[in-house]
C-alpha positions as CSV (number, residue, x, y, z in Angstrom):
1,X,13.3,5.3,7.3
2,X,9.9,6.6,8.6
3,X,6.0,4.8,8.5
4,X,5.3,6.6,4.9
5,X,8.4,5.4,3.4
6,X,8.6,1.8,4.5
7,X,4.5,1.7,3.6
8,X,5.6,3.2,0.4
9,X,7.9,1.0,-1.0
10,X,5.6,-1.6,0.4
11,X,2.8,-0.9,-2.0
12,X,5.1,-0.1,-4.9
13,X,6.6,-4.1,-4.5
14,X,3.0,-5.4,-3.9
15,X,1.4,-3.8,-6.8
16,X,4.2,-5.2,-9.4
17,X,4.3,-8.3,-7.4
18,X,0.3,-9.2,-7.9
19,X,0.6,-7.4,-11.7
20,X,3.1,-9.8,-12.3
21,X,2.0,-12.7,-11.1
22,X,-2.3,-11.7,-11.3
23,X,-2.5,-11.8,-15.2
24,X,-2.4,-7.8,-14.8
25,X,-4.1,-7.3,-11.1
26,X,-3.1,-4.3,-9.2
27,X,-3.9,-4.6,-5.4
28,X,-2.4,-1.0,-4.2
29,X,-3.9,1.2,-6.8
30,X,-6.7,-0.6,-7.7
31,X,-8.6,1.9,-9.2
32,X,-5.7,1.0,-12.0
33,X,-7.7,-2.3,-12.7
34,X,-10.6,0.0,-14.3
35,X,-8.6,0.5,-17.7
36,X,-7.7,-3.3,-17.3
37,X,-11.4,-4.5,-17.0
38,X,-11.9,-2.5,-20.0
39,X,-9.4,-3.7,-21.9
40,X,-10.4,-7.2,-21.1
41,X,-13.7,-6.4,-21.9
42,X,-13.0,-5.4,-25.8
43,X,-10.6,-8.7,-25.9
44,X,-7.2,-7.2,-25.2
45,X,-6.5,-8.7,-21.6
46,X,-7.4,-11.6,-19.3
47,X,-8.6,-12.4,-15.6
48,X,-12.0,-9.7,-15.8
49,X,-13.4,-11.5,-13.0
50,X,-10.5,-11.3,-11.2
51,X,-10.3,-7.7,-11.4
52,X,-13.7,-7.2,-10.7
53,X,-13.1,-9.1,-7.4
54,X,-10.9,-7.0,-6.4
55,X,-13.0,-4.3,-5.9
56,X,-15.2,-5.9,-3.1
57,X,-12.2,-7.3,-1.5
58,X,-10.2,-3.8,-1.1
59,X,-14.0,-2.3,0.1
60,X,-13.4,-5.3,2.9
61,X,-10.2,-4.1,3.8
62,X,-11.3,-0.1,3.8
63,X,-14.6,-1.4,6.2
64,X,-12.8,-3.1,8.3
65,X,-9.7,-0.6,9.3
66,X,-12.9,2.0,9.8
67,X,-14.9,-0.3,12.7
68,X,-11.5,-0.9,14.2
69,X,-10.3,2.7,14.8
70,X,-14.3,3.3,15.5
71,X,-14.5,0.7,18.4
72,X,-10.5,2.7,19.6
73,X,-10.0,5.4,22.3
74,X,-9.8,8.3,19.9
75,X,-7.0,9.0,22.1
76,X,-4.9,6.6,21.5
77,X,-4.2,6.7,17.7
78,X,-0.9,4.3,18.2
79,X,-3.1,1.6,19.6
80,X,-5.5,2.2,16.2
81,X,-2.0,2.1,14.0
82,X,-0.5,-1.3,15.6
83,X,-4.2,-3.2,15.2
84,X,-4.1,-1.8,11.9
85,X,-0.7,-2.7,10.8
86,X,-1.3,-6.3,12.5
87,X,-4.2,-7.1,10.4
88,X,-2.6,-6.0,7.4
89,X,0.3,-8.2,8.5
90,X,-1.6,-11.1,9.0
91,X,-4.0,-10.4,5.3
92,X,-0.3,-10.3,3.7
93,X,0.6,-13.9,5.4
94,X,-2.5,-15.2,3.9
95,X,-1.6,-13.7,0.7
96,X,1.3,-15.0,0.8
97,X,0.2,-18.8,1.3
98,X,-2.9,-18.3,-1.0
99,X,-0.6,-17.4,-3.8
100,X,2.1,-20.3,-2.7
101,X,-0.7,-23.0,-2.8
102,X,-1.4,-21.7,-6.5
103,X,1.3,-23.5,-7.8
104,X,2.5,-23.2,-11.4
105,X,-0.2,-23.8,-13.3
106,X,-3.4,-21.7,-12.5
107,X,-5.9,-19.6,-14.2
108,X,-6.9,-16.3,-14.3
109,X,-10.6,-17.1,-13.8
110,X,-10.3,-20.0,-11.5
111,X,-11.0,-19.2,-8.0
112,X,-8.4,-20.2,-6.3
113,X,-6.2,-17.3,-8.3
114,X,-9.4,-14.5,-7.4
115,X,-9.3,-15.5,-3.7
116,X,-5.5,-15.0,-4.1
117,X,-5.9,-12.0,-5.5
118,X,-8.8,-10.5,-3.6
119,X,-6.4,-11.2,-0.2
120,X,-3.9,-9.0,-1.6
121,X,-6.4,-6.6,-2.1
122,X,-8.0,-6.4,1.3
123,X,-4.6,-5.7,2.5
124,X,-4.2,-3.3,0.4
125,X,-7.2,-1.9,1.5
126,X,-6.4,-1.5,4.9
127,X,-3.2,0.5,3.9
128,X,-4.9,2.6,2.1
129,X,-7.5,3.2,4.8
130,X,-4.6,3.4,7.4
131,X,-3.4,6.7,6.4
132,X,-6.7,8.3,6.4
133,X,-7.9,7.1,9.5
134,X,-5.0,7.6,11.8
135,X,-4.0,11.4,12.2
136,X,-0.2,11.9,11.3
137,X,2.0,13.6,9.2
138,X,2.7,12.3,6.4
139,X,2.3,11.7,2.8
140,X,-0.3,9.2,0.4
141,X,1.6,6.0,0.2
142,X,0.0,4.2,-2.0
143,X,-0.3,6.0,-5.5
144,X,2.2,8.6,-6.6
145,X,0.5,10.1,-9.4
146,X,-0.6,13.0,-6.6
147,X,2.8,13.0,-4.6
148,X,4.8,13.5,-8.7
149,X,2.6,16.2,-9.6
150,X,3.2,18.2,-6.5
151,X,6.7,17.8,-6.3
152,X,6.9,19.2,-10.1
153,X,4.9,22.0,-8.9
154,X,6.7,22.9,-6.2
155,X,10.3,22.5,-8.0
156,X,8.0,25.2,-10.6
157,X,7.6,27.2,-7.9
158,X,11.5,26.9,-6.3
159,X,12.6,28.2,-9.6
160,X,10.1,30.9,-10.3
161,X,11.1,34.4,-9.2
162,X,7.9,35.8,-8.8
163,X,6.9,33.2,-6.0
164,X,7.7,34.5,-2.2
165,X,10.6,33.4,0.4
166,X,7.7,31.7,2.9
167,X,6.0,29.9,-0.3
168,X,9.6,28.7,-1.6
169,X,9.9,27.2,2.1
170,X,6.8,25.6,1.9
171,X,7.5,24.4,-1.3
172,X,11.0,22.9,-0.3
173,X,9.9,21.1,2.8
174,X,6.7,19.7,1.1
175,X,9.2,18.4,-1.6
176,X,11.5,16.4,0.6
177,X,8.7,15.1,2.3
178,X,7.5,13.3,-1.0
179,X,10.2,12.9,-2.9
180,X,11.7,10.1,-0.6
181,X,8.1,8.1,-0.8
182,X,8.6,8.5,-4.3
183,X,11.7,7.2,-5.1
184,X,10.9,4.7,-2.0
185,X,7.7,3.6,-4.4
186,X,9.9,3.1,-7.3
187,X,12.3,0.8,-5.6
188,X,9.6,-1.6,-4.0
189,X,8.1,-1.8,-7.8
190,X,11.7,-3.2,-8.7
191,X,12.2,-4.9,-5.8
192,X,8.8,-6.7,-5.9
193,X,9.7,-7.5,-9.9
194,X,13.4,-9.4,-9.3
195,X,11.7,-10.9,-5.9
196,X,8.7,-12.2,-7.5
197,X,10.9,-13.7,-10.6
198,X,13.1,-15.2,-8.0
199,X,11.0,-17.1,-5.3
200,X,7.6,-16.5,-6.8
201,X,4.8,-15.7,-4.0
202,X,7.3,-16.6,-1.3
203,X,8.6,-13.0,-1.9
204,X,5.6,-11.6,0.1
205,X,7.1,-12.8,3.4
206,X,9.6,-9.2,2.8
207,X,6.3,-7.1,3.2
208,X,5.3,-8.9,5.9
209,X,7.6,-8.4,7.8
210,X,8.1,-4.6,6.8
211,X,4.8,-4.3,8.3
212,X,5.0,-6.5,11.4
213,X,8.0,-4.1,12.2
214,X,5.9,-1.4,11.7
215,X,3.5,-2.8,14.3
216,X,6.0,-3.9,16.7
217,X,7.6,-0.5,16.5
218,X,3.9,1.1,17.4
219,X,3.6,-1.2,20.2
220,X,6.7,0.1,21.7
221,X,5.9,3.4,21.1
222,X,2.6,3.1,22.7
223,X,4.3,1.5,25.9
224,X,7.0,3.7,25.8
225,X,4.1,6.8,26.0
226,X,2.4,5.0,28.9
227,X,4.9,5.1,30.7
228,X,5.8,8.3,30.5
229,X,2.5,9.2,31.3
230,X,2.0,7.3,34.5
């Protein structure tokens, strides 16, 4: 399974996990938490604050990936992925212990459950910075509204006889580039449900480790080009 895929079903089991267990809260797309504020605002949801925290928190998280890959060898885009990858690794550990320490009985407006929640979405934030930042191919990870609506296009276009051979090749390789990220997405959400309603914030350890894989496996690959090289 490649970077986009793992990182995929990584944000689809976070954001269920924290909407689950945040009174609402999404951490991935956290743009989602818009309707939510609203909503709370005209009496029909909880934990405002804690949304609104999560704006400045996943601003943190997009700040900080940019001065890292600024103060990197624009030659060395691995190096920027694996430091990266590592501080997401280690925002998801703290996550993880914010949200265990919460015990079963917490509020949506006390802090300890907005500090929780505005971990998970620096984390997030450095995901989502990650993919813009570091030059690769690949597709967004994090929300699939984009990825859905131009996989139905292109299965549009697959069918339609008026569309060229070269555009229906396009089309098909674009598609099973997303389609896996997609499905990939829609798994993590599942996974991050059952895991969540299972351990309770102990089930961010799984992320965790998906992404200190991810930066183990960019270490090698970095060493791996080094060597080559010399």
């Amino acid at each position: 399974m490649n970077d986009d895929n793992v990182l995929s079903a990584i944000a689809g089991y976070l954001d269920t996990l924290s909407f689950v267990a945040l009174f609402g809260l999404f951490t991935a797309h956290v743009t989602g938490n818009f309707v939510l504020i609203g909503a709370g605002i005209a009496g029909y949801g909880q934990g405002v604050f804690l949304k609104l925290m999560a704006f400045p928190a996943f601003i943190i998280g997009v700040v900080l990936s940019s001065f890292i890959i600024r103060t990197c060898n624009p030659d060395t885009p691995m190096r920027g992925a694996r430091m990266l990858y590592g501080v997401q690794a280690a925002l998801l550990l703290a996550f993880c212990i914010a949200g265990v320490n919460l015990g079963r009985q917490f509020t949506p407006d006390g802090w300890p459950a907005v500090i929780c929640g505005m971990i998970g979405a620096s984390a997030m934030g450095v995901q989502n910075a990650h993919s813009r930042l570091v030059a690769r191919p690949g597709v967004p990870n994090t929300v699939m509204t984009g990825n859905v609506t131009q996989v139905i296009l292109d299965v549009l276009d697959l069918c339609s006889p008026r569309v060229t051979a070269d555009a229906k090749r396009t089309s098909r390789a674009r598609a099973a580039k997303m389609l896996p990220a997609i499905v990939a997405f829609g798994l993590g959400a599942i996974a991050g449900a059952l895991a969540y309603s299972t351990v309770g914030f102990w089930a961010l350890l799984l992320p965790f480790a998906g992404v200190t894989l991810l930066a183990i496996r960019a270490w090698m690959h970095r060493n791996a080009v080094d060597k080559v090289v010399s």
